[in-house]
C-alpha positions as a Python dict, from the first residue, in 0.01 Angstrom:
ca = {
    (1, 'X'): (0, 0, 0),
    (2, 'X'): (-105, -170, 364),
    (3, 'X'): (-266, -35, 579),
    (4, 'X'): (-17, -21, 958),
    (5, 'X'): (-144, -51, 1294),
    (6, 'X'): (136, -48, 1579),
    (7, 'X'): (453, 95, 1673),
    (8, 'X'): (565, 302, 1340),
    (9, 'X'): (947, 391, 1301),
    (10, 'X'): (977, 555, 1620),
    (11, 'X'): (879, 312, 1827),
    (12, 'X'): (562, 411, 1998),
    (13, 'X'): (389, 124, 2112),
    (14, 'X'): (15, 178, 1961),
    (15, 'X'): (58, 428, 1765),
    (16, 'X'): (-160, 410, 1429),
    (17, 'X'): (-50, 491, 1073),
    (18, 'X'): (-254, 495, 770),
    (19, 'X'): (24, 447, 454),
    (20, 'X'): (-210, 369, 187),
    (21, 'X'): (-506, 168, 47),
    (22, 'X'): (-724, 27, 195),
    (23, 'X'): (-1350, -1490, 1145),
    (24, 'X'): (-1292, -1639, 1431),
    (25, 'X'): (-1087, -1586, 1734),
    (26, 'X'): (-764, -1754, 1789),
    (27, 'X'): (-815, -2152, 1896),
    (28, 'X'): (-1247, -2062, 1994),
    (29, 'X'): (-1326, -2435, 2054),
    (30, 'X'): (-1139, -2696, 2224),
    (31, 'X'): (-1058, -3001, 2025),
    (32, 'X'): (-1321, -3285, 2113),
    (33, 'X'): (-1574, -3443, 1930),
    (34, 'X'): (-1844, -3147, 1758),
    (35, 'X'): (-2142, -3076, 2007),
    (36, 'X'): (-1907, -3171, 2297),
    (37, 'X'): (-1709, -2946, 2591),
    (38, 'X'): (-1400, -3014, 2641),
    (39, 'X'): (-1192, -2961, 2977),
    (40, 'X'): (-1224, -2654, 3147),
    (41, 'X'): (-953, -2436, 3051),
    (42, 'X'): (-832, -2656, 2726),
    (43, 'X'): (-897, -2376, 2456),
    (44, 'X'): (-759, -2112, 2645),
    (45, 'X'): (-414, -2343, 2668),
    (46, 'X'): (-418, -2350, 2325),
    (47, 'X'): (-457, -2006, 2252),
    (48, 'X'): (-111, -1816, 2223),
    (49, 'X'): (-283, -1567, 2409),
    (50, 'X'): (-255, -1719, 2697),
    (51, 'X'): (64, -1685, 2747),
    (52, 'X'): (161, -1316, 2642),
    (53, 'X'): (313, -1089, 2876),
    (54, 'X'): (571, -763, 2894),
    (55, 'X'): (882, -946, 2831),
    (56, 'X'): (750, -1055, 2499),
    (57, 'X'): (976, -956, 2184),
    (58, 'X'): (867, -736, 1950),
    (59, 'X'): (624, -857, 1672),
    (60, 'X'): (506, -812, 1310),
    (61, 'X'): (225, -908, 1183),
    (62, 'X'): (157, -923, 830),
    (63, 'X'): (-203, -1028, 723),
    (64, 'X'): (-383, -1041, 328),
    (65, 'X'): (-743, -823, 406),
    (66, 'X'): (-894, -1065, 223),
    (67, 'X'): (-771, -1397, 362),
    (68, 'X'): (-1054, -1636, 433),
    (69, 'X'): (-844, -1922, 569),
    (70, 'X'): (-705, -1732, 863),
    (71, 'X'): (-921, -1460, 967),
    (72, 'X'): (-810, -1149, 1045),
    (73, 'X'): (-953, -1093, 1336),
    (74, 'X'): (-727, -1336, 1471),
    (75, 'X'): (-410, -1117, 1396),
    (76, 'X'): (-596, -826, 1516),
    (77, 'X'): (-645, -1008, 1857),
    (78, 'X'): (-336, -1080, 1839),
    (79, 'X'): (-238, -742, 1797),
    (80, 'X'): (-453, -625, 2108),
    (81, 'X'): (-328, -854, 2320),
    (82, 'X'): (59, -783, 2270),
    (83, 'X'): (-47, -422, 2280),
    (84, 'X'): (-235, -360, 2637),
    (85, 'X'): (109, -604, 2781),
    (86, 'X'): (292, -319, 2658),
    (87, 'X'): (472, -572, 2380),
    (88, 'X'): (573, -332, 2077),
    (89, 'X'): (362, -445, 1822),
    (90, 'X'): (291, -350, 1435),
    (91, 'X'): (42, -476, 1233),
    (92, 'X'): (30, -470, 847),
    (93, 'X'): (-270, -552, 713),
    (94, 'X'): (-250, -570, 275),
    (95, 'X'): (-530, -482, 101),
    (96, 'X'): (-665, -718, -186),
    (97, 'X'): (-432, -1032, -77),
    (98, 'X'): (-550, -1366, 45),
    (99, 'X'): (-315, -1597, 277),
    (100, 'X'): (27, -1615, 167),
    (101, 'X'): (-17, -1266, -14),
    (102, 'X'): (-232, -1466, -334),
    (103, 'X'): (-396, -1192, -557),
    (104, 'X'): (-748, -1136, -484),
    (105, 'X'): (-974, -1263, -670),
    (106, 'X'): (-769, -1454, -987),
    (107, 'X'): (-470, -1601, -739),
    (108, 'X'): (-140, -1606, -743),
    (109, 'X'): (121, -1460, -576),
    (110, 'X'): (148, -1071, -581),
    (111, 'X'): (461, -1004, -662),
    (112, 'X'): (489, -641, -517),
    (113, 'X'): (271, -715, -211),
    (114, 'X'): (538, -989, -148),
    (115, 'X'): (831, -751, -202),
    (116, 'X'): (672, -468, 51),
    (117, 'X'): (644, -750, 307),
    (118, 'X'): (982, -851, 290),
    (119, 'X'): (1150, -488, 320),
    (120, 'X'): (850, -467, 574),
    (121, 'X'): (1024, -767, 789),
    (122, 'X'): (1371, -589, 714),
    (123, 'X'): (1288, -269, 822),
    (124, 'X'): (1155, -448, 1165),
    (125, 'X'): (1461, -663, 1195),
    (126, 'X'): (1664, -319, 1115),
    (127, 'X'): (1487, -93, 1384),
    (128, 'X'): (1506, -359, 1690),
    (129, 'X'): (1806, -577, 1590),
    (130, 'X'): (2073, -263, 1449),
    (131, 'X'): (2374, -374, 1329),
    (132, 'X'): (2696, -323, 1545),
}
């Protein structure tokens, strides 16, 4: 089972949730030549970060603990960020995965890892887009 950080059921922006089990910033370097600065300011354009603020939607974040192409420190950044603008935020971080959920360390996808992230995403879709 992951391990949640973020808003729960209820909403609560922040809140923490332990339901089971249990590196590099987002865009550190501007792109120019190795060795060499780029224009002031050019990273932090990049960076998604940049541009978060209140009126942000709601996010999920799903992330494999043991993903070594995208770090997770990025999503918990990521997670940071949204939460001191307030944005309702919920991060799911899944033990023994890799990126795209792969099974840690033989590969492959997990099959049950994959089917609690999708009724993860439904859930969130559920909670802040109800049907009429």
């Amino acid at each position: 089972m992951p391990h949640t950080i973020g808003t729960g059921r209820r909403g609560q922006i922040g809140r923490t949730t332990q339901i089971g089990g249990r590196a590099s910033p987002v865009c550190a370097c501007p792109v120019t030549p190795a060795g060499t600065a780029g224009p002031p300011g050019l990273a932090r354009s990049a960076s998604p970060l940049a541009y978060i603020d209140s009126k942000d939607p709601p996010f999920l974040i799903q992330h494999g603990a043991a993903d070594v192409t995208v770090s997770l420190k990025q999503s918990q950044r990521l997670y940071a960020a949204l939460h001191s603008a307030g944005v309702p935020v919920e991060l799911v971080v899944y033990p023994n995965v890799a990126h795209g959920f792969a099974r840690v360390p033989e590969g492959g996808p997990d099959d049950a890892v994959n089917q609690q992230a999708l009724e993860r995403v439904f859930d969130f879709l559920h909670h802040y887009f109800p049907s009429r």
